[in-house]
N, C-alpha and C positions, 0 to 999 in steps of 0.2 A: 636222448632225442626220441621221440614219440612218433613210432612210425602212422602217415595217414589213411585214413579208411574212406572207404563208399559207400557202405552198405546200407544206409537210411538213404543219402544221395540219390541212391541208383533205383529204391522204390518209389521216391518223390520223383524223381522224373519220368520213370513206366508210366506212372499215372498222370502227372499234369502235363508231360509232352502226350503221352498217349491219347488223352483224351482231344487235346485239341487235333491231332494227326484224325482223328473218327471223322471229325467235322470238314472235313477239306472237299469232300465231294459235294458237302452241303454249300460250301461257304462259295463254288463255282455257280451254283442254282442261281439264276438271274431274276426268278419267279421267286426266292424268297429273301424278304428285307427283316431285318432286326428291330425290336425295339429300340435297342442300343444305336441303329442306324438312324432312325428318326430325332435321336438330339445329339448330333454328330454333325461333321462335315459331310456335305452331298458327297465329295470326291472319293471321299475315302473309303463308302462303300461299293463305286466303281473301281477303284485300285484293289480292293480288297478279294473282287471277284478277278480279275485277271491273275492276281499275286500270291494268292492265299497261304502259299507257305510263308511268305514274312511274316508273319500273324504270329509264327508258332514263337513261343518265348517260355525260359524258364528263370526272370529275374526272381532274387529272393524275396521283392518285394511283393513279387505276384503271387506266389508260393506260399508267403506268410498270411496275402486277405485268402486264399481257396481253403487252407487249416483254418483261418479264423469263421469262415464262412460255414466251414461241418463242420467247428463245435457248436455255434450257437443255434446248428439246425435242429443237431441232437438235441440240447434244449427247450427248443419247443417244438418237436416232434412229442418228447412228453408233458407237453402243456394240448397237445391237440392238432398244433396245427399241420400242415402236409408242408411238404419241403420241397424244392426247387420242382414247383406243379408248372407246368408246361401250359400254354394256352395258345390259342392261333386265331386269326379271322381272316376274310377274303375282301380285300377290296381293287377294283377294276378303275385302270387308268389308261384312259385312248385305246381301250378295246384288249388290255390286257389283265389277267387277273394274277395278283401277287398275292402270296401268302405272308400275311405279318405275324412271325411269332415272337412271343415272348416265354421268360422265366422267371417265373415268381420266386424271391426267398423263399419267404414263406407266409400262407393262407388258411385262414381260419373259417371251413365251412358253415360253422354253426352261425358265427359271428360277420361273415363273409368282409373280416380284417385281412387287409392286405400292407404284407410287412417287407421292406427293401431295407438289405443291409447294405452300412460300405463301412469301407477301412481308409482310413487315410492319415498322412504323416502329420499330418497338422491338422486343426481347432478352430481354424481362423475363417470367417466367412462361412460359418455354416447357418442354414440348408445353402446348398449349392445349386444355381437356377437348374442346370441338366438333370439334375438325381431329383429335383422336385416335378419337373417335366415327365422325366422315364417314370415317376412311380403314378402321376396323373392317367397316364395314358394306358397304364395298367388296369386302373380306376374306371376309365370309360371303356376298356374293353370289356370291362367284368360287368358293369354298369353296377361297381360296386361303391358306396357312400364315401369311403374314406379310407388312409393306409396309413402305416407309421414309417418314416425315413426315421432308421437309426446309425449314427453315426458312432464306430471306435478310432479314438486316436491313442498316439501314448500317454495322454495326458486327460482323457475326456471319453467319456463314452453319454453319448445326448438322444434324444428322439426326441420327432416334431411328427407332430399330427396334420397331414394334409389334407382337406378337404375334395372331393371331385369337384373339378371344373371343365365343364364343357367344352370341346375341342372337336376340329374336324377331322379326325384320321385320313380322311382322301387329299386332303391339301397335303398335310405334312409326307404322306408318300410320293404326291406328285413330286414336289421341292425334290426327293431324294431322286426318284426315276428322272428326271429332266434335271440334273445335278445343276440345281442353282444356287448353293448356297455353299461358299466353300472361301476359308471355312467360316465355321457357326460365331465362333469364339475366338479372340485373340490368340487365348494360348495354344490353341490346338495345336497349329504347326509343330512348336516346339519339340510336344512329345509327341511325334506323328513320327513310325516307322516307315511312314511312305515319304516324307519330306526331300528326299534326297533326286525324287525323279516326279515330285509334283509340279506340276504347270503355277499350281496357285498357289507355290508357297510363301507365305509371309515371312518375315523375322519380326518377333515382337518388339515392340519398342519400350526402353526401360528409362523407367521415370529421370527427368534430370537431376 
């Protein structure tokens, strides 16, 4: 019998518990909204601010996109581009000024290509309208031309080339600050850690 160890375990979790445990003081700030927030349920990022430690999660599935996510950064960090670059802007709603930030996978200054990865268990319906939204709005922040959504599954690895499309950032913040939209998406509920004490939870309804 093969006695059990933790010794990879217990650095994987230093680090991806740790990291989210940095953000908890951010993630109370009522003055800053996520891009992630903007193609999400309004509620979710008012429960997010109250709750913040349910947030913290170490499934393996999330564990598996964060490694997947720094090797392909290392990859094109030596193709040029910069990696998880930070960006922000200010927009004012009924006399209040929030800070939107976001985080780029990864940007290519010369080219001013903007690249958004995702991981997912399955193939099926992709681009995904939210991940085409979050990497738009990356687009109009940078008032850059265009990005790649690339997609790894176990069975596929794809990119689509998005075009910028025109959008009003101060609406879709307002939607978020006056929580009107909850939620976005059918499935969200579902996988909502907050589900269990939302006002607006739905249960999906599964085809007959």
């Amino acid at each position: 019998m093969y006695k059990a160890a933790t010794v990879i375990t217990e650095a994987l979790y230093r680090r991806v518990v740790g990291e989210q445990v940095e953000k908890m003081s951010e993630l109370r700030n009522t003055d800053i909204i996520y891009v992630t927030d903007l193609v999400a349920c309004s509620h979710k990022y008012h429960l997010r601010r109250k709750y913040p430690e349910l947030t913290i999660s170490f499934e393996p599935s999330s564990v598996l996109g964060i490694l997947l996510h720094k090797g392909l950064e290392e990859v094109l960090m030596s193709e040029g581009y910069e990696v998880e670059k930070s960006i922000e802007t200010h927009v004012e709603i009924g006399g209040n000024r929030y800070i939107l930030k976001g985080r780029l996978d990864a940007y290519n200054p010369n080219t001013r290509l903007v690249v958004e990865v995702k991981s997912s268990r399955s193939s099926k319906d992709l681009p995904r309208e939210h991940h085409v939204e979050q990497l738009n709005i990356y687009l109009n922040m940078l008032n850059a031309e265009s990005g790649i959504l690339v997609y790894i599954t176990p069975d596929k690895i794809v990119e689509y080339s998005i075009p910028r499309e025109k959008i009003d950032l101060k609406n879709l913040v307002k939607n978020i600050v006056d929580d009107i939209i909850h939620p976005r998406y059918s499935w969200e509920c579902s996988y909502c850690i907050f589900k269990k004490m939302c006002t607006y939870y739905v249960e999906e309804q599964k085809p007959q």
